[in-house]
N, C-alpha and C positions, 0 to 999 in steps of 0.2 A: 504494500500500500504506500503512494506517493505521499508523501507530505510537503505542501507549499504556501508561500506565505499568501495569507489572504487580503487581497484589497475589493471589500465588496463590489465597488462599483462596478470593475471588471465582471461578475460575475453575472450582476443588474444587467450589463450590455450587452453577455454573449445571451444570457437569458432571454432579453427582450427582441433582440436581434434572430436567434433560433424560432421566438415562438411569430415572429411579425412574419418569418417566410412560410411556415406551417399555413397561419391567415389567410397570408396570399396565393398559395396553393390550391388551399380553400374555395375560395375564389375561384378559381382556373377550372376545379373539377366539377363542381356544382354548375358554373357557367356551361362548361361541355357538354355536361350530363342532360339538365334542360331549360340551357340556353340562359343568355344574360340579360341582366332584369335593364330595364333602358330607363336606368338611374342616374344622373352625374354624380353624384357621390362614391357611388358604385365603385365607378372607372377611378375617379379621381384617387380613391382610397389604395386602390389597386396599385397605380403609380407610383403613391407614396411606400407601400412597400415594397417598394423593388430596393429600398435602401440598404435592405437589410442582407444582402450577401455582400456586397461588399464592406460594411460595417463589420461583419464575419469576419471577414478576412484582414481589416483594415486591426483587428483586436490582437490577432496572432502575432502580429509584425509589433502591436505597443508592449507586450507583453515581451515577446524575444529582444526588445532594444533596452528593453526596461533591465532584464537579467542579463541579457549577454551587450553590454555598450563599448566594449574596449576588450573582449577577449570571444577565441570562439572553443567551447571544452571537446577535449578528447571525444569521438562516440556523437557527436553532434550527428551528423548524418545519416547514419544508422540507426540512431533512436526514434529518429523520425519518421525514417522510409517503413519500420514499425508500425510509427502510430496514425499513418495515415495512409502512405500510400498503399500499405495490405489492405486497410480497409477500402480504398478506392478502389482496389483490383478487383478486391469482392463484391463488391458493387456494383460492379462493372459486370460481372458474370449475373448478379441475381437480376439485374434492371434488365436484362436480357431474357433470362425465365421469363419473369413475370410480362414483358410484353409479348410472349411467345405465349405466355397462359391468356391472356386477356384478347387476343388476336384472333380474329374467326378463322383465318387461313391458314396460321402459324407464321414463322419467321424462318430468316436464316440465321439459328442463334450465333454460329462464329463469327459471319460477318457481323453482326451487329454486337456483337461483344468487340472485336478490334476497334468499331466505329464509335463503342462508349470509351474505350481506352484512350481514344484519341479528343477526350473531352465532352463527346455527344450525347449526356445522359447530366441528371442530377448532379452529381458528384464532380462536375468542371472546374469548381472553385477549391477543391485538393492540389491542381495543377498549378495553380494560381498563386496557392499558398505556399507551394513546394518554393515556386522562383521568388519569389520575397525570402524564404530560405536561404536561397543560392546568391542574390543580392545580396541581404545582410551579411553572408559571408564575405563576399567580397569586401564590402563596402569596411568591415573591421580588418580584413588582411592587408587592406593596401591604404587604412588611413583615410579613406576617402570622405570630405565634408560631404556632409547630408544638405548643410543649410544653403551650401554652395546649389549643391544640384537639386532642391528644390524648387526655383522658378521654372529649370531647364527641364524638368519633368512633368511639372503642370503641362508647360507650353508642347511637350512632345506628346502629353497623354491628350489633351485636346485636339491635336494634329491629328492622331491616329483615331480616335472615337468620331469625329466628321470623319475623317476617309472611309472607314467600315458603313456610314449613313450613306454614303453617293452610294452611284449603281456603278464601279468599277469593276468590267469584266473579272479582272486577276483578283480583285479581292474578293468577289461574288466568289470565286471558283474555291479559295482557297479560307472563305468564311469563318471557320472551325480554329483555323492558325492565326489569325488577326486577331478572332474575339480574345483569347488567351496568351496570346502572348504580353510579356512584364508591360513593354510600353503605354498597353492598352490601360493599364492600370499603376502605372510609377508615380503618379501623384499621389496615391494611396497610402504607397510604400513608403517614401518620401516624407509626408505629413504625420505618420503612424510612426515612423523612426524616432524624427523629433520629438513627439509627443511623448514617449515611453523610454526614452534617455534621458530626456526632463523631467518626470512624472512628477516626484515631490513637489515641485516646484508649481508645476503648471497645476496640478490639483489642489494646492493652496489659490491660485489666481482665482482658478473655476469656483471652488467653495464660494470665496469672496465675492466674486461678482457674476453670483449664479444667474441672478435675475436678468442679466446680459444675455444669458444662452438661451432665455424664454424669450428674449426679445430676438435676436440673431433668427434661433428655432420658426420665430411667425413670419418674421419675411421672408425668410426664404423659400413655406411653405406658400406665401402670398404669389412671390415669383412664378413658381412653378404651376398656382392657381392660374396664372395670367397667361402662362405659355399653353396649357392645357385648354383654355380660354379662346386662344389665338389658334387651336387646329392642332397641337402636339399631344397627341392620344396615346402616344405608344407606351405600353407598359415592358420594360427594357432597361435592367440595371444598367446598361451602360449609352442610358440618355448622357447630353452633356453637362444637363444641371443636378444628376442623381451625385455628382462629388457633392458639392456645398449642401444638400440637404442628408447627406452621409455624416460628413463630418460634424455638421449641426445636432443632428438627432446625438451623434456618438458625445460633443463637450456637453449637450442637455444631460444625458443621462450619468456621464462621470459627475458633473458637477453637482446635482442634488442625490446621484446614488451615494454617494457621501451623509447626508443628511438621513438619510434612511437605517433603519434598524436593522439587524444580517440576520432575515428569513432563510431557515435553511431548506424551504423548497426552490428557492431561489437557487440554493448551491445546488441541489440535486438535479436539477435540471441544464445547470451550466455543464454537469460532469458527464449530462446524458445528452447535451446539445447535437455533438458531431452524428450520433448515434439516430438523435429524431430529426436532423438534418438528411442523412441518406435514407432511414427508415419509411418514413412518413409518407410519402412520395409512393413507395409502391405501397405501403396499405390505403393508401386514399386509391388509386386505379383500382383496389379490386372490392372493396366497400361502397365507393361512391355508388356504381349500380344499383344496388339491392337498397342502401340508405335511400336513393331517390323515390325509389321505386315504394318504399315502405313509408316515404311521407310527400306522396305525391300530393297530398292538398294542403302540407302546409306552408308557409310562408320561407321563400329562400334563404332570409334573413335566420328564420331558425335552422335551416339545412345546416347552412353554413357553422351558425352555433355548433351543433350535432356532430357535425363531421367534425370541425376543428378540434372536439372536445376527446371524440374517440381515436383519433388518428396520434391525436399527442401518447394519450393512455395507452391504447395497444401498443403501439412504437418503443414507451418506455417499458414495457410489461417484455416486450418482446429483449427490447437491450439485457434488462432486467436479468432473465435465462442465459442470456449467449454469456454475458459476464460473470458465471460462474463456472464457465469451460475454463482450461487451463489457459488458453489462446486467445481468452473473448476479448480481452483488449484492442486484439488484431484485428478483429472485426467490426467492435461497435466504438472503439476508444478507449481509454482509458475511463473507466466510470469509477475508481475505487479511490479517488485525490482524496485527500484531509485537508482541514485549512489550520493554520497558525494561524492567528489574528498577530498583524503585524503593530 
């Protein structure tokens, strides 16, 4: 059993961030199933959680800058390829059952297990994670300023998120390699670095002048009302205004997850995140049916309740099991942390 120091708020953001994409999924499969209700709220709501994978991902990188700022330990890349990328392999093979179960004709599971490997399933944001790995490594091997090359990665990470939006033949073709690759996302990396090499410091600021991050937190969501307003419907973590309303949502929740009292369901759900992050996804394909079916006259708004509520539960009931294999780690995560209060 892992023991690590506890900083709630981290734990408030993976939490909040794990259950905002559960939501939105939500959303996705109830919509499929029968059809989306012609609400603006609806969409808009939608939108707004698309912040939350890259929020994910932007937590792993404050966290690794936070413990590893000036050294990288023996075993670092191995303990990783461990804890996540087995689990993404695995994943990678079950998200492939189960679309071969739920397919009236069946599939070709190996091809479409190589084409989930290659990022085309759930589980994209492991790959993601990995190269902010591979970054950070660099980035303490060779000395490299972060604060330097954070303008020069905003301005690159915007370059390439517009280019993936045109209709460029070579990038249409090669889709899959653009969405994921680091550039797409190095303002992330970059912001997430800083932030978690400074932590103490900057979570004294945020405490301070929370009230800022509720203000920051509205306009930004006001912006994005207005672009959604102006015809930008797309629900698409990698819109170009999901950074600012990423990083938004992430200093709101550092900075009053502080103020907040350390609910340990809160912990038990940050340790069972990664878990209901790939889990949840195929129990909602193969629930969602029979749940629809079973409340066909009532109101979407409850579906959505319903589903979101069992897909979390089953998921963690399911981690639950595999975590007491010898190997469950490898599969669902690490779910067995302790915290120190630091």
């Amino acid at each position: 059993m892992e023991n690590i120091l506890m900083i709630k708020e981290w734990n408030l953001l993976r939490t909040v961030a794990c259950l905002s994409v559960v939501l939105l999924h939500t959303t996705t499969q109830i919509g499929r199933s029968i059809g989306y209700p012609n609400i603006d709220s609806y969409y808009f709501l939608r939108i707004l959680l698309t912040y939350a994978t890259p929020t994910f991902i932007v937590l792993s990188e404050v966290i690794l800058a936070n413990k590893y700022n000036n050294r990288i330990p023996e075993g670092f890349f191995t303990k990783r390829i461990k804890l996540i990328i087995f689990p993404f392999i695995i994943f990678a093979v079950i998200d492939a059952l189960v679309v071969n179960y739920i397919s009236a004709n069946g599939i070709d599971i190996t091809q479409k297990i190589i084409s989930n490997l290659t990022g085309n399933f759930i589980g994209y944001f492991i790959l993601i994670i990995f190269q902010f790995y591979i970054l950070h490594y660099l980035i303490i091997k060779f000395n490299i300023s972060v604060l330097k090359l954070f303008p020069i990665s905003i301005f690159v990470m915007y370059v390439h998120l517009w280019a993936i939006q045109q209709n460029f033949p070579f990038i249409n073709e090669h889709a899959t390699f653009f969405k994921l690759f680091f550039t797409a996302w190095g303002g992330y990396f970059t912001i997430a670095f800083l932030i978690g090499k400074e932590y103490q410091t900057i979570a004294k600021f945020l405490y301070k002048y929370r009230w800022l991050t509720v203000v920051l937190l509205f306009y930004i969501v006001m912006f994005l009302f207005a672009s959604y307003e102006g015809g930008n419907t797309r629900v698409d973590s990698r819109r170009l205004d999901i950074f600012p309303l990423s990083v938004g949502v992430s200093l709101f929740v550092l900075a009053w997850g502080q103020k907040l009292a350390n609910f340990n369901f809160i912990n038990i759900i940050s340790n069972y995140s990664l878990g209901i992050y790939l889990l949840h996804w195929q129990v909602q394909r193969i629930i969602t049916p029979y749940l629809t079916n079973k409340l066909i006259d009532i109101s979407p708004h409850i579906q959505i309740i319903v589903l979101f509520t069992l897909s979390v539960v089953i998921s963690m009931l399911i981690i639950k099991l595999i975590s007491f294999l010898p190997f469950g780690k490898y599969i669902v995560g690490n779910t067995r942390r302790t915290y120190v209060k630091v």
